[in-house]
mmCIF file as gemmi writes it, N, C-alpha and C atoms, coordinates in Angstrom:
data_model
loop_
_atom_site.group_PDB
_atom_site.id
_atom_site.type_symbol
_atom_site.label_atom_id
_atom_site.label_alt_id
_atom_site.label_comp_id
_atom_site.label_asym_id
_atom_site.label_entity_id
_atom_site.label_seq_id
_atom_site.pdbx_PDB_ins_code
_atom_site.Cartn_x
_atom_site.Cartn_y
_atom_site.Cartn_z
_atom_site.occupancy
_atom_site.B_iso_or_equiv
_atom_site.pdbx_formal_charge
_atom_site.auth_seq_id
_atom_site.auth_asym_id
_atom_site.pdbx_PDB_model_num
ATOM 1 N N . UNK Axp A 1 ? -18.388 32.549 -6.726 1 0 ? 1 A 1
ATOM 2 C CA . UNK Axp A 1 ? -18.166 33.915 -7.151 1 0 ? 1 A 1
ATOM 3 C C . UNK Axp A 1 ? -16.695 34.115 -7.408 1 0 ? 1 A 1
ATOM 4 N N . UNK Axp A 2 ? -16.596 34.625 -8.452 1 0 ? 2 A 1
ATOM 5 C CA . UNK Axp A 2 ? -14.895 34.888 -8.914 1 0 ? 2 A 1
ATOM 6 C C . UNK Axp A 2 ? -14.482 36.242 -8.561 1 0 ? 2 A 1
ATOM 7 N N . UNK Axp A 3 ? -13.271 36.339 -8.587 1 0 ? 3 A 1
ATOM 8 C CA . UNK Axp A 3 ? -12.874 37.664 -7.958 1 0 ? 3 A 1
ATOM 9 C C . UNK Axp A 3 ? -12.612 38.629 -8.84 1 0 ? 3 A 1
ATOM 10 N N . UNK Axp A 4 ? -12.204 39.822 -8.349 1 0 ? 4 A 1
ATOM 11 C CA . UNK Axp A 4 ? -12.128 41.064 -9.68 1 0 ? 4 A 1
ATOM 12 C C . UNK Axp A 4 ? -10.608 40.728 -10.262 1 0 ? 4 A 1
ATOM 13 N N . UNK Axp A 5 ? -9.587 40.567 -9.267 1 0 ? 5 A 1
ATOM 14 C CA . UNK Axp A 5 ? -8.583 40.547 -9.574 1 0 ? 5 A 1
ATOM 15 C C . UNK Axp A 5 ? -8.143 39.477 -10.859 1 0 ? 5 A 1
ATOM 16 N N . UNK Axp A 6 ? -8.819 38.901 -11.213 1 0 ? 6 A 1
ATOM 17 C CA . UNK Axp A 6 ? -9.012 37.492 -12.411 1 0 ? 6 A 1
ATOM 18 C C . UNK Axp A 6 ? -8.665 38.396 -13.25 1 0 ? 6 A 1
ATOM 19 N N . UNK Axp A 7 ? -9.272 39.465 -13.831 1 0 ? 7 A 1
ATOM 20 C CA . UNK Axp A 7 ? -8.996 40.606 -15.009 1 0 ? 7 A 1
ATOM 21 C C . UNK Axp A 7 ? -7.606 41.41 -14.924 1 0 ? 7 A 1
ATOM 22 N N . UNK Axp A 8 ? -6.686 40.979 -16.19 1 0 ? 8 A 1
ATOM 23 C CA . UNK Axp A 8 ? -5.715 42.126 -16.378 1 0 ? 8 A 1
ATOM 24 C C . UNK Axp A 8 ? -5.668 43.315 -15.997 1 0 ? 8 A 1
ATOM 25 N N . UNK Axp A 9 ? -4.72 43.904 -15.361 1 0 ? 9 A 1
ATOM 26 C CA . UNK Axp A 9 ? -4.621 45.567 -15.022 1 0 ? 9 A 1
ATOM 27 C C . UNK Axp A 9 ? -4.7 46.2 -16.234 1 0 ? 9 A 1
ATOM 28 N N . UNK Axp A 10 ? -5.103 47.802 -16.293 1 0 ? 10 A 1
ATOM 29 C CA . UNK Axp A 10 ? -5.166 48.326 -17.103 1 0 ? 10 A 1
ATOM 30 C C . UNK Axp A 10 ? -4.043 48.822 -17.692 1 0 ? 10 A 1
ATOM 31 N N . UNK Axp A 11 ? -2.823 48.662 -18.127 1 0 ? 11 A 1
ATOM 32 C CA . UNK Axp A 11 ? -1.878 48.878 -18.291 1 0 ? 11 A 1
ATOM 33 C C . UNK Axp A 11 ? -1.582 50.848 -19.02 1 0 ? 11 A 1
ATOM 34 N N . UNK Axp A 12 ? -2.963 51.566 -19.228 1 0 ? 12 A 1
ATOM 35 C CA . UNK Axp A 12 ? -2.802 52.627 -20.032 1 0 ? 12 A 1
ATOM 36 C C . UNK Axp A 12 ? -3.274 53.658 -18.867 1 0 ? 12 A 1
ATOM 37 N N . UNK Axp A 13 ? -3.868 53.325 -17.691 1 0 ? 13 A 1
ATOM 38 C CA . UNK Axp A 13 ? -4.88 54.123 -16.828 1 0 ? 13 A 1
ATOM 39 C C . UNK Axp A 13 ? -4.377 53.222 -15.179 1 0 ? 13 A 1
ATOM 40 N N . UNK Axp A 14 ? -3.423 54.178 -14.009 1 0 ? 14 A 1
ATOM 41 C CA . UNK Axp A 14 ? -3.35 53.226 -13.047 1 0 ? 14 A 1
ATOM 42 C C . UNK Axp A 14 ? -4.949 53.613 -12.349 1 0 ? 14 A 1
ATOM 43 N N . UNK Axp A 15 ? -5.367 52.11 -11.847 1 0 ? 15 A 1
ATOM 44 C CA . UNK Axp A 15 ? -6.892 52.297 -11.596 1 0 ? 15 A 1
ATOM 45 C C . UNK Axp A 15 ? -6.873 51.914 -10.238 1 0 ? 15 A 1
ATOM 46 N N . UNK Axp A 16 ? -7.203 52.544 -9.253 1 0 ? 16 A 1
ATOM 47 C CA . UNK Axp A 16 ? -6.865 51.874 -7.659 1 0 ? 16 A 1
ATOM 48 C C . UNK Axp A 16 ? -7.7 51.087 -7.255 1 0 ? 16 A 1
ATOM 49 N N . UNK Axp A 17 ? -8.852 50.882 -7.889 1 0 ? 17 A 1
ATOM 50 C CA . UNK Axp A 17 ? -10.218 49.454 -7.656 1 0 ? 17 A 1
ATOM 51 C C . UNK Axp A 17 ? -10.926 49.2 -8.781 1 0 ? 17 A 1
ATOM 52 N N . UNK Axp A 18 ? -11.921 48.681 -9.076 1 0 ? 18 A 1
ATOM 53 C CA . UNK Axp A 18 ? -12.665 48.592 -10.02 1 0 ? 18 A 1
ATOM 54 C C . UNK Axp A 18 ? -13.839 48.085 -9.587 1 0 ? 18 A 1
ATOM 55 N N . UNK Axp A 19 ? -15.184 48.887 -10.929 1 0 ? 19 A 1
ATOM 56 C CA . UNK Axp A 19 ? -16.439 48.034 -10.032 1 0 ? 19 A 1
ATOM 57 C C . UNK Axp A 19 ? -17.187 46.823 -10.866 1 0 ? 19 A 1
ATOM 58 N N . UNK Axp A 20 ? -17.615 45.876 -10.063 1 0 ? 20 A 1
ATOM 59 C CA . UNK Axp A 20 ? -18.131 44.686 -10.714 1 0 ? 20 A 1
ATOM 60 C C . UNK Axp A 20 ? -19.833 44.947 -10.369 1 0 ? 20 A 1
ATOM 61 N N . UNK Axp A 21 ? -20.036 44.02 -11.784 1 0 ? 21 A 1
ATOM 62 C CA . UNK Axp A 21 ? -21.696 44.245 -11.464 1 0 ? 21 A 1
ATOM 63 C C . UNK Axp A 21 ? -21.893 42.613 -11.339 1 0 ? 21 A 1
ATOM 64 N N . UNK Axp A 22 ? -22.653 41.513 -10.813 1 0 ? 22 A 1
ATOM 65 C CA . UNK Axp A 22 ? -22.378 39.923 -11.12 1 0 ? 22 A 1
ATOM 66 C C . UNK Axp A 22 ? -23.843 39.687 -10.77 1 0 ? 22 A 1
ATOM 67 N N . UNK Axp A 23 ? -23.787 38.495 -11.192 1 0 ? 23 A 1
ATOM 68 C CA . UNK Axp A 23 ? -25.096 36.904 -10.449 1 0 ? 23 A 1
ATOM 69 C C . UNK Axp A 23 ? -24.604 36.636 -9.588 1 0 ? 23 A 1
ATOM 70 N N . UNK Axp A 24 ? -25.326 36.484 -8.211 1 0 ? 24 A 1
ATOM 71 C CA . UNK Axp A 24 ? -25.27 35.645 -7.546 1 0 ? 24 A 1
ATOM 72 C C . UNK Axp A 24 ? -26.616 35.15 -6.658 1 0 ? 24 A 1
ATOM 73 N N . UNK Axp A 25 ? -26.671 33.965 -6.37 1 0 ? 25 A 1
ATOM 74 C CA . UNK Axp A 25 ? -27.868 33.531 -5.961 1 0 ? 25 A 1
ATOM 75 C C . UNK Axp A 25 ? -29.37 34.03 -6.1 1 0 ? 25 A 1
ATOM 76 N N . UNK Axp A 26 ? -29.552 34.233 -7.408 1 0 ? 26 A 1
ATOM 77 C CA . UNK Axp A 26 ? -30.687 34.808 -8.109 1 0 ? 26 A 1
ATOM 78 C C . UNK Axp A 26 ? -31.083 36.173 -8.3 1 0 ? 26 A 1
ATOM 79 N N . UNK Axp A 27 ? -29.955 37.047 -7.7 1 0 ? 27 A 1
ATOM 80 C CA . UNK Axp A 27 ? -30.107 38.252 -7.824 1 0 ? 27 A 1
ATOM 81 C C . UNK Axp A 27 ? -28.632 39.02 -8.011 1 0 ? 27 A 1
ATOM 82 N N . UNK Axp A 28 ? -28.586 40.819 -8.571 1 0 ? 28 A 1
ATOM 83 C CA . UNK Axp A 28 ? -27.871 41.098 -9.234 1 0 ? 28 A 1
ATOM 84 C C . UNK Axp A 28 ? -27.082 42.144 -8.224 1 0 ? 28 A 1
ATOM 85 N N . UNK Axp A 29 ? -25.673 41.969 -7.964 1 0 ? 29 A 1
ATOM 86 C CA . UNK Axp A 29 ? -25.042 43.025 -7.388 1 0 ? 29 A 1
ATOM 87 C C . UNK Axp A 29 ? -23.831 43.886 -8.002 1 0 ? 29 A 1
ATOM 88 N N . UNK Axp A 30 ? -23.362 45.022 -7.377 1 0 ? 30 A 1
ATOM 89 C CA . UNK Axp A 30 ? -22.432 45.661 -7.576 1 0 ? 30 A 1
ATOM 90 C C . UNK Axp A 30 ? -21.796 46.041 -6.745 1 0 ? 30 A 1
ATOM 91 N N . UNK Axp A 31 ? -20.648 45.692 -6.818 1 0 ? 31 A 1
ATOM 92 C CA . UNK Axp A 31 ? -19.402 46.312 -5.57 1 0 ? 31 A 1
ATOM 93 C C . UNK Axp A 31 ? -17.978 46.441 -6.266 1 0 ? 31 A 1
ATOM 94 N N . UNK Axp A 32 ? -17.224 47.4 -4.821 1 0 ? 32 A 1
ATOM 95 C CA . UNK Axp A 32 ? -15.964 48.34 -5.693 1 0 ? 32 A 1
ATOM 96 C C . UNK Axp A 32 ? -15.437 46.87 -5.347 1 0 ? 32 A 1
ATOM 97 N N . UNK Axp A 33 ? -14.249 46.715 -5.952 1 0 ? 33 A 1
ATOM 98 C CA . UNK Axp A 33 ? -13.318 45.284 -6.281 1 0 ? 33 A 1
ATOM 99 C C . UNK Axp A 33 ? -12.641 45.376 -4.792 1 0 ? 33 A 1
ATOM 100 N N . UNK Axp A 34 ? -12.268 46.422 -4.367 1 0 ? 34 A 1
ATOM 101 C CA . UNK Axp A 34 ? -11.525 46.29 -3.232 1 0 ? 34 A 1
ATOM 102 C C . UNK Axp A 34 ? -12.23 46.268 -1.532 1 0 ? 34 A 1
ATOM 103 N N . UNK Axp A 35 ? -13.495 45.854 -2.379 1 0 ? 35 A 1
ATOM 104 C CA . UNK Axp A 35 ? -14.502 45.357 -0.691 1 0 ? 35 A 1
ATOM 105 C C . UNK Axp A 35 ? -15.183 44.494 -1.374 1 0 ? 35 A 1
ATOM 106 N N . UNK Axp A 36 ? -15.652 43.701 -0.172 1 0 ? 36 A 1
ATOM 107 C CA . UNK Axp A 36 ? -16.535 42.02 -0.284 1 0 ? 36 A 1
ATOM 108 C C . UNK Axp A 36 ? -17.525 42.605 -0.243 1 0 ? 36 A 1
ATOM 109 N N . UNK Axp A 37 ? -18.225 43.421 0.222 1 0 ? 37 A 1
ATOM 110 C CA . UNK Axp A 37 ? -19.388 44.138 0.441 1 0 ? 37 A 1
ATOM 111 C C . UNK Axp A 37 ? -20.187 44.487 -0.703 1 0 ? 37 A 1
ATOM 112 N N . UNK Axp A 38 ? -21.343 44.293 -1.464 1 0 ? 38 A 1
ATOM 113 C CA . UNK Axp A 38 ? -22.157 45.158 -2.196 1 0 ? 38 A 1
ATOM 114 C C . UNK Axp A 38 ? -22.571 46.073 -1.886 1 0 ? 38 A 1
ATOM 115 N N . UNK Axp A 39 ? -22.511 47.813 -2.971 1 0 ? 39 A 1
ATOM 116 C CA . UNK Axp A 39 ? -22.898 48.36 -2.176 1 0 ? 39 A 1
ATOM 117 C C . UNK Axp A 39 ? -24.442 49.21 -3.057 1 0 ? 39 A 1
ATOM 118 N N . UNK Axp A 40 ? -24.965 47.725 -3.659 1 0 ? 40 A 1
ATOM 119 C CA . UNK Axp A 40 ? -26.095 47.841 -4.55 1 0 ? 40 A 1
ATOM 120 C C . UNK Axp A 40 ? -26.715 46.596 -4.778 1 0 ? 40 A 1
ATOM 121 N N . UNK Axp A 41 ? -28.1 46.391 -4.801 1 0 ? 41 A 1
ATOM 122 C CA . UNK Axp A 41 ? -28.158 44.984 -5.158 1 0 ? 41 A 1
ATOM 123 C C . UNK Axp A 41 ? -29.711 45.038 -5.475 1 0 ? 41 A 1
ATOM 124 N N . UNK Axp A 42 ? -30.195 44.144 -6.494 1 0 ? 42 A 1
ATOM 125 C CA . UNK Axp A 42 ? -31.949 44.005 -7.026 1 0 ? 42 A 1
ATOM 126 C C . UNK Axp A 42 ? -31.627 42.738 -8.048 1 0 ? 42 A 1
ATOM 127 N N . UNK Axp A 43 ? -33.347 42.782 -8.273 1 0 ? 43 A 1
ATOM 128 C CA . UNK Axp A 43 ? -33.525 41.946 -9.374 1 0 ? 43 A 1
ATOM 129 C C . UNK Axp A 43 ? -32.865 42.498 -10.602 1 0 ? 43 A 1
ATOM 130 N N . UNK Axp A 44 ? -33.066 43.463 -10.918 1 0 ? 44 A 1
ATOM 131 C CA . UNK Axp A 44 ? -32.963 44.134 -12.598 1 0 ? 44 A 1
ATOM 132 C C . UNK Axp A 44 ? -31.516 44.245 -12.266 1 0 ? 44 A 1
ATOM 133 N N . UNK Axp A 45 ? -31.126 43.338 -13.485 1 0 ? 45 A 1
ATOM 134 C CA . UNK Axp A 45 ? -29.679 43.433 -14.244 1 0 ? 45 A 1
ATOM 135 C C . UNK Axp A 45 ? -29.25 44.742 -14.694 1 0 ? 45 A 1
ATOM 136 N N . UNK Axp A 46 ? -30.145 45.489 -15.237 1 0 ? 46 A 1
ATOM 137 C CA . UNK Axp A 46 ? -29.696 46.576 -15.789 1 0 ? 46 A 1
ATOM 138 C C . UNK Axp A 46 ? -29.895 47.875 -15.051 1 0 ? 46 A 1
ATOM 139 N N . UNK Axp A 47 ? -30.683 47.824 -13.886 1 0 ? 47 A 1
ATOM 140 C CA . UNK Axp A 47 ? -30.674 48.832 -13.14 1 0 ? 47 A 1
ATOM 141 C C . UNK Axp A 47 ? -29.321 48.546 -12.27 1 0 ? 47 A 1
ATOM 142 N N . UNK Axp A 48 ? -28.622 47.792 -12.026 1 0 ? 48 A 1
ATOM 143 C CA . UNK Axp A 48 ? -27.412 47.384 -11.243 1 0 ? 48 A 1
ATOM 144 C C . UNK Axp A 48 ? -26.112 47.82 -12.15 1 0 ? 48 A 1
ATOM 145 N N . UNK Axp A 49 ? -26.431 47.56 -13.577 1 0 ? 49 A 1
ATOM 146 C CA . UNK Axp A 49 ? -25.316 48.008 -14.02 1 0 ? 49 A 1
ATOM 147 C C . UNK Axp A 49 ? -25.251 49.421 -14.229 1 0 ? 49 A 1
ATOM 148 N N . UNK Axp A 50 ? -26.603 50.199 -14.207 1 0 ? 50 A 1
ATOM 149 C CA . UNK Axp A 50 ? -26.46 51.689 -14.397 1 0 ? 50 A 1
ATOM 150 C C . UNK Axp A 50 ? -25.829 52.452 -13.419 1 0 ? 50 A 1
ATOM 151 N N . UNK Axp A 51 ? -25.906 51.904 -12.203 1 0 ? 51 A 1
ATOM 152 C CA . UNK Axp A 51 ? -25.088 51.479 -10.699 1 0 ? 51 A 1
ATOM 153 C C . UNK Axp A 51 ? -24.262 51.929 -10.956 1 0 ? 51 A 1
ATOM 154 N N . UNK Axp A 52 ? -23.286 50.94 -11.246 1 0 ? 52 A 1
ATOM 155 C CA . UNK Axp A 52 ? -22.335 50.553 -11.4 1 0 ? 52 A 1
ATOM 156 C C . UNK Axp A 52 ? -21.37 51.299 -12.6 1 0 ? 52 A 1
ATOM 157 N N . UNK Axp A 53 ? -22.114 51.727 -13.253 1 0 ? 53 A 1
ATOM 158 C CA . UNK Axp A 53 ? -21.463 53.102 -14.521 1 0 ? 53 A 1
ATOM 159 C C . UNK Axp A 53 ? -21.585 54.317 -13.487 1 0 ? 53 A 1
ATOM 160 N N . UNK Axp A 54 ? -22.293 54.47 -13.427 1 0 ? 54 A 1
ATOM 161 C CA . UNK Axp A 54 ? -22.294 56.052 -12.531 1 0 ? 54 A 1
ATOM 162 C C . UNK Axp A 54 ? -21.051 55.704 -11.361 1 0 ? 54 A 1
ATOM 163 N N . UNK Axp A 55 ? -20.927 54.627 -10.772 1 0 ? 55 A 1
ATOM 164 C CA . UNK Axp A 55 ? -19.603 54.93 -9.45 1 0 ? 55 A 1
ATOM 165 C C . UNK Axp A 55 ? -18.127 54.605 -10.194 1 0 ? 55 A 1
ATOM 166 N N . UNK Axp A 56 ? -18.463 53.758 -11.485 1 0 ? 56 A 1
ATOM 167 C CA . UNK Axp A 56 ? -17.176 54.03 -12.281 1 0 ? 56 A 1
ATOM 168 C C . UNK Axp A 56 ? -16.926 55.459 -13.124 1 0 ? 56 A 1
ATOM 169 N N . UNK Axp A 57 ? -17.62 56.103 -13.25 1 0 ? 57 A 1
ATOM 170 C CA . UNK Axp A 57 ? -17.418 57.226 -14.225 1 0 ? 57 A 1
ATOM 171 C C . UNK Axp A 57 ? -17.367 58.364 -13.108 1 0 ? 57 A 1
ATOM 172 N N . UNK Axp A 58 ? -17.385 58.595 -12.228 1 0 ? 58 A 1
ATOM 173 C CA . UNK Axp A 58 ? -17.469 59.396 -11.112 1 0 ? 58 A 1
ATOM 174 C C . UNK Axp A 58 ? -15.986 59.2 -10.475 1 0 ? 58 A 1
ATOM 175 N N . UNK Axp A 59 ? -15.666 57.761 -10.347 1 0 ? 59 A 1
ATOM 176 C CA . UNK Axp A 59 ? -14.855 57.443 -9.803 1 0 ? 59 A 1
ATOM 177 C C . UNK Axp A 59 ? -13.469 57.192 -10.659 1 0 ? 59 A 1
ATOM 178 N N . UNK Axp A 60 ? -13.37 57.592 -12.245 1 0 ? 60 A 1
ATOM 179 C CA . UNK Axp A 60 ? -12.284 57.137 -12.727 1 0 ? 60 A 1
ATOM 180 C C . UNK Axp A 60 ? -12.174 55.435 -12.83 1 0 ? 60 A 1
ATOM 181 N N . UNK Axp A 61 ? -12.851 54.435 -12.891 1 0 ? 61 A 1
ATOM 182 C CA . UNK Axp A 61 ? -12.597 53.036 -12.693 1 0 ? 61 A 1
ATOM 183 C C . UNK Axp A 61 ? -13.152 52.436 -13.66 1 0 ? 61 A 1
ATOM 184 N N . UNK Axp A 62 ? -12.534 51.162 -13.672 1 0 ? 62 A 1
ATOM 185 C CA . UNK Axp A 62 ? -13.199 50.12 -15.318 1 0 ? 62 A 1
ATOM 186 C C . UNK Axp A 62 ? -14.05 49.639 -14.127 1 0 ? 62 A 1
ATOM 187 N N . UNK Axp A 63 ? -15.504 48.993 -14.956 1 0 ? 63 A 1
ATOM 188 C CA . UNK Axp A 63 ? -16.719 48.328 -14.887 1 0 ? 63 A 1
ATOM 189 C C . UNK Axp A 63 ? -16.443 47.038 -15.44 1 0 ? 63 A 1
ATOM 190 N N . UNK Axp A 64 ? -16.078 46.138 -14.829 1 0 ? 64 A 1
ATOM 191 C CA . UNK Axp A 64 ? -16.822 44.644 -15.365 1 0 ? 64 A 1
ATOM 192 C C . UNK Axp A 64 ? -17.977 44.413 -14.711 1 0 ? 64 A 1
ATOM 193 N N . UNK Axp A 65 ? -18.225 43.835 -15.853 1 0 ? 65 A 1
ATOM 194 C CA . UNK Axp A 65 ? -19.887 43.14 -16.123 1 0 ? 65 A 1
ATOM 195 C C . UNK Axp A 65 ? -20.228 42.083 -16.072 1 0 ? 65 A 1
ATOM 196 N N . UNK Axp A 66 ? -20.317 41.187 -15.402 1 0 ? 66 A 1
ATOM 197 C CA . UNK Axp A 66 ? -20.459 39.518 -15.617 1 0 ? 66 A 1
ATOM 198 C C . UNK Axp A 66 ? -21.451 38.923 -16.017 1 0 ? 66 A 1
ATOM 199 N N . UNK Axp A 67 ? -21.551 37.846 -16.915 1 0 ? 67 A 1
ATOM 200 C CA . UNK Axp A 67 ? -22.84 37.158 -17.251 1 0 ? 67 A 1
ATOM 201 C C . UNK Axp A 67 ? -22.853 36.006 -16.093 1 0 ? 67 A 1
ATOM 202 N N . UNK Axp A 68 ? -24.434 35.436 -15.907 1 0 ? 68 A 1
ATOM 203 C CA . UNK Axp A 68 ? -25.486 34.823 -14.979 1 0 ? 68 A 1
ATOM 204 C C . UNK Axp A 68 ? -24.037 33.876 -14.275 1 0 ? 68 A 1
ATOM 205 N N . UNK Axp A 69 ? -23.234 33.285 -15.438 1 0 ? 69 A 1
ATOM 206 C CA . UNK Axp A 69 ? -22.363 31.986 -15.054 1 0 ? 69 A 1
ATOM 207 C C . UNK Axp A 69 ? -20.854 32.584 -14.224 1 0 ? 69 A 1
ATOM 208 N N . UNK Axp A 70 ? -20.837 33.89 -14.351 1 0 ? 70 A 1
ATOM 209 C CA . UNK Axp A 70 ? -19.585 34.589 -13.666 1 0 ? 70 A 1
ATOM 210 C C . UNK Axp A 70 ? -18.88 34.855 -14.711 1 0 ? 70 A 1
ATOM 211 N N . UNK Axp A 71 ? -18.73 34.56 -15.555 1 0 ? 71 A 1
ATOM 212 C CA . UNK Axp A 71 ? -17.839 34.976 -16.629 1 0 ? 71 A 1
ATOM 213 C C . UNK Axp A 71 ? -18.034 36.375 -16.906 1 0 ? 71 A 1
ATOM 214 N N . UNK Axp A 72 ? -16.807 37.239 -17.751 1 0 ? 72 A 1
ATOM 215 C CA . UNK Axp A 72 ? -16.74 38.483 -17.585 1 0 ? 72 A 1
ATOM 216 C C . UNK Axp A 72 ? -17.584 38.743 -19.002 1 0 ? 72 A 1
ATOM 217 N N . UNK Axp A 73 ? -18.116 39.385 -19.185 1 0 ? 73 A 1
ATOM 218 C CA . UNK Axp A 73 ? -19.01 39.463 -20.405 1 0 ? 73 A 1
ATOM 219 C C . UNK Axp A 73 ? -18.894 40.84 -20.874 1 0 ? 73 A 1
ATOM 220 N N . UNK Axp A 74 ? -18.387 42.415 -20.333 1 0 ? 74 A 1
ATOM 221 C CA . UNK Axp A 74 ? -18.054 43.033 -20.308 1 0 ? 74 A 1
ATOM 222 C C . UNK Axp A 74 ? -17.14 44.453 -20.48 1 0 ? 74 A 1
ATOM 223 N N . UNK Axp A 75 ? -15.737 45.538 -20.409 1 0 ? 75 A 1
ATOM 224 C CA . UNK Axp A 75 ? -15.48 45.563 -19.398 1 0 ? 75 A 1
ATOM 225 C C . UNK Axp A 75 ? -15.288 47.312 -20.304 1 0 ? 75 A 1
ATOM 226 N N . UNK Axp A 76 ? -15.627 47.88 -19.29 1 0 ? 76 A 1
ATOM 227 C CA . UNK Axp A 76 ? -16.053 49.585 -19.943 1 0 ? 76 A 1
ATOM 228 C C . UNK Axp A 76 ? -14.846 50.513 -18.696 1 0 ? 76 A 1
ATOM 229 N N . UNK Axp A 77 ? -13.869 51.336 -19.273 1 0 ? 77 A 1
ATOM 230 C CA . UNK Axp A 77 ? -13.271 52.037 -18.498 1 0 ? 77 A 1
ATOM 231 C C . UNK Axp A 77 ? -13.297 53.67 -19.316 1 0 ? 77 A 1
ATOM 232 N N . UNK Axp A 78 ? -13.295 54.655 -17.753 1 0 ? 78 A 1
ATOM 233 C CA . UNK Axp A 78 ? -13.855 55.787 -17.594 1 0 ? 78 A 1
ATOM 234 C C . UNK Axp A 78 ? -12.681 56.679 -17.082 1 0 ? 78 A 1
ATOM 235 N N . UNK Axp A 79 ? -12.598 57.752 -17.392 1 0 ? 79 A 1
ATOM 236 C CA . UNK Axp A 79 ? -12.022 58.509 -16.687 1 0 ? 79 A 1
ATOM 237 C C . UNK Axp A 79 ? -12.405 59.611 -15.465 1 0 ? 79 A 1
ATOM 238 N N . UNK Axp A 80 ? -11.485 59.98 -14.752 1 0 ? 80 A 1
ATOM 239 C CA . UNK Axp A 80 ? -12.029 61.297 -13.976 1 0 ? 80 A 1
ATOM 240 C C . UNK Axp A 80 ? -12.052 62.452 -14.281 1 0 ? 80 A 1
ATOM 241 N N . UNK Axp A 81 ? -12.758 63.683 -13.752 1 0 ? 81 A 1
ATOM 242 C CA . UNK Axp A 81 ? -12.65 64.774 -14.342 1 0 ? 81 A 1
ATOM 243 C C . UNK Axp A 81 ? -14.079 65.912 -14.051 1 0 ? 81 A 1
ATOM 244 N N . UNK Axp A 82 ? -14.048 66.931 -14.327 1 0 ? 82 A 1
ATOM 245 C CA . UNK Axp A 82 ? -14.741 67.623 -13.624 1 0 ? 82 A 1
ATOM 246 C C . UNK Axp A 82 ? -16.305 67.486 -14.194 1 0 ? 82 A 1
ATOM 247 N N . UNK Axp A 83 ? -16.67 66.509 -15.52 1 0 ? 83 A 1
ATOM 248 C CA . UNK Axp A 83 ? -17.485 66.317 -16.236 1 0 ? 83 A 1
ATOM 249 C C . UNK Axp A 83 ? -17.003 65.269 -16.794 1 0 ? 83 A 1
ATOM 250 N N . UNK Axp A 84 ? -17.087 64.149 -16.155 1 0 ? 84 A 1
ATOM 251 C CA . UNK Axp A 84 ? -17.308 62.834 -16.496 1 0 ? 84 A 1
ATOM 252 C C . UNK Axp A 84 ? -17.477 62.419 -18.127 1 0 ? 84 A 1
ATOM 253 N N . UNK Axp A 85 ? -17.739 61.897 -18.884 1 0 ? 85 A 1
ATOM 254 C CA . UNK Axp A 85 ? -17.862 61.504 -19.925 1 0 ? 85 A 1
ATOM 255 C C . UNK Axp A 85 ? -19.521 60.344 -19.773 1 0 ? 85 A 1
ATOM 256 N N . UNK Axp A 86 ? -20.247 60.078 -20.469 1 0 ? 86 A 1
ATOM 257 C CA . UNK Axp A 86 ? -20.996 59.272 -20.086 1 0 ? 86 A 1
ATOM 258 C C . UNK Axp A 86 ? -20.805 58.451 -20.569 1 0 ? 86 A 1
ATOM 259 N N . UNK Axp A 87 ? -19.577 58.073 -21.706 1 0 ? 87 A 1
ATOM 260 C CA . UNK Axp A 87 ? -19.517 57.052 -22.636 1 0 ? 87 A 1
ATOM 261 C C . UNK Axp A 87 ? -17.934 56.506 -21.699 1 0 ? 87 A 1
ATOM 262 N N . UNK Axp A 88 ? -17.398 55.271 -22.004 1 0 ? 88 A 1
ATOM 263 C CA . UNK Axp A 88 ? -16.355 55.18 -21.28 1 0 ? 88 A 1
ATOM 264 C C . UNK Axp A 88 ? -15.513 55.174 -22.549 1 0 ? 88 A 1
ATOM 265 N N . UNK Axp A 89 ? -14.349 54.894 -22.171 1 0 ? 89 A 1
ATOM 266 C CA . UNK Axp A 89 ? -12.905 55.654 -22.884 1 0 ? 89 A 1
ATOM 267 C C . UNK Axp A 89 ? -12.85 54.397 -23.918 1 0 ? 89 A 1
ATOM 268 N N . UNK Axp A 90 ? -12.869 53.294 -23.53 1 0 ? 90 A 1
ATOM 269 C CA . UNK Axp A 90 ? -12.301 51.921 -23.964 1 0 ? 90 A 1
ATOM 270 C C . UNK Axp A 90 ? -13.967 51.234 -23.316 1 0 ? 90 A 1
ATOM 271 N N . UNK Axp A 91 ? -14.078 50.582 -24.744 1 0 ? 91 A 1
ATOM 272 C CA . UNK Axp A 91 ? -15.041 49.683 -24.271 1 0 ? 91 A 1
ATOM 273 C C . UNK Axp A 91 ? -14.533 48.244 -25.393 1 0 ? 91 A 1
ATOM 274 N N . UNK Axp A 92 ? -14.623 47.042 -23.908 1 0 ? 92 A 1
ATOM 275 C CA . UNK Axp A 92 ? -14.495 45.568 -24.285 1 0 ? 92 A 1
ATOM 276 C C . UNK Axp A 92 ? -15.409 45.301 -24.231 1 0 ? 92 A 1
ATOM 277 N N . UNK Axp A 93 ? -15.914 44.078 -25.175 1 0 ? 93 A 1
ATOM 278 C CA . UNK Axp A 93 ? -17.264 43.345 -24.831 1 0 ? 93 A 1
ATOM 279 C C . UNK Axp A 93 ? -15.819 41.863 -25.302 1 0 ? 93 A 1
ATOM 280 N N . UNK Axp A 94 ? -16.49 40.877 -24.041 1 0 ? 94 A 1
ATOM 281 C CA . UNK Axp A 94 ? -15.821 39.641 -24.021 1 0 ? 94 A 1
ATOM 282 C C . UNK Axp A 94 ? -16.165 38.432 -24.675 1 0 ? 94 A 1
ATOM 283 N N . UNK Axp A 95 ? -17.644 39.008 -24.236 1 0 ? 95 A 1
ATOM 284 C CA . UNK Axp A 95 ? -18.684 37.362 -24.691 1 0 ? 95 A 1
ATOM 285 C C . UNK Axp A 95 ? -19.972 37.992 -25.36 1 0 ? 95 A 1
ATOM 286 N N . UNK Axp A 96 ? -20.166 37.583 -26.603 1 0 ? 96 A 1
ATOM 287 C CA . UNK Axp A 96 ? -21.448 38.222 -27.798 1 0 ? 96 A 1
ATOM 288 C C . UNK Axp A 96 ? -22.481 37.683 -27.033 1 0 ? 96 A 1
């Protein structure tokens, strides 16, 4: 498992954590970058990443996304505010 910190800071937005959604051992988690802890986890890939948008867009934080192999495949950043945005501000996709 690779760490969050692997990804460039956001240089336009200071972001105090970020949340990852990943593979690991056959199933799919999400946790804030600044704990080892998941604090979400299932089979469905995409119910983990919906996760994982809602505590970044709530929370002001970029979302990486990792594909099955760890690689960042990803990476969607959000702002804070009294009405969230549901779309994020900046969206990367890494790997087609």
């Amino acid at each position: 498992m690779t760490s969050c910190d692997q990804y460039e800071p956001d240089t336009t937005h200071e972001l105090h954590a970020d949340v990852e959604t990943y593979h690991q051992g056959g199933m799919w988690y999400t946790r804030r970058c600044d704990s080892t802890e998941p604090f979400a986890s299932g089979a469905s890939r995409l119910r983990l990443i919906a996760i994982g948008v809602e505590v970044a867009r709530w929370n002001g934080l970029r979302h990486l996304i990792r594909d099955t192999d760890g690689t960042i495949a990803e990476v969607n950043t959000y702002l804070t505010g009294p009405y969230p945005a549901r779309s994020p501000i900046k969206h990367q996709r890494i790997r087609t």
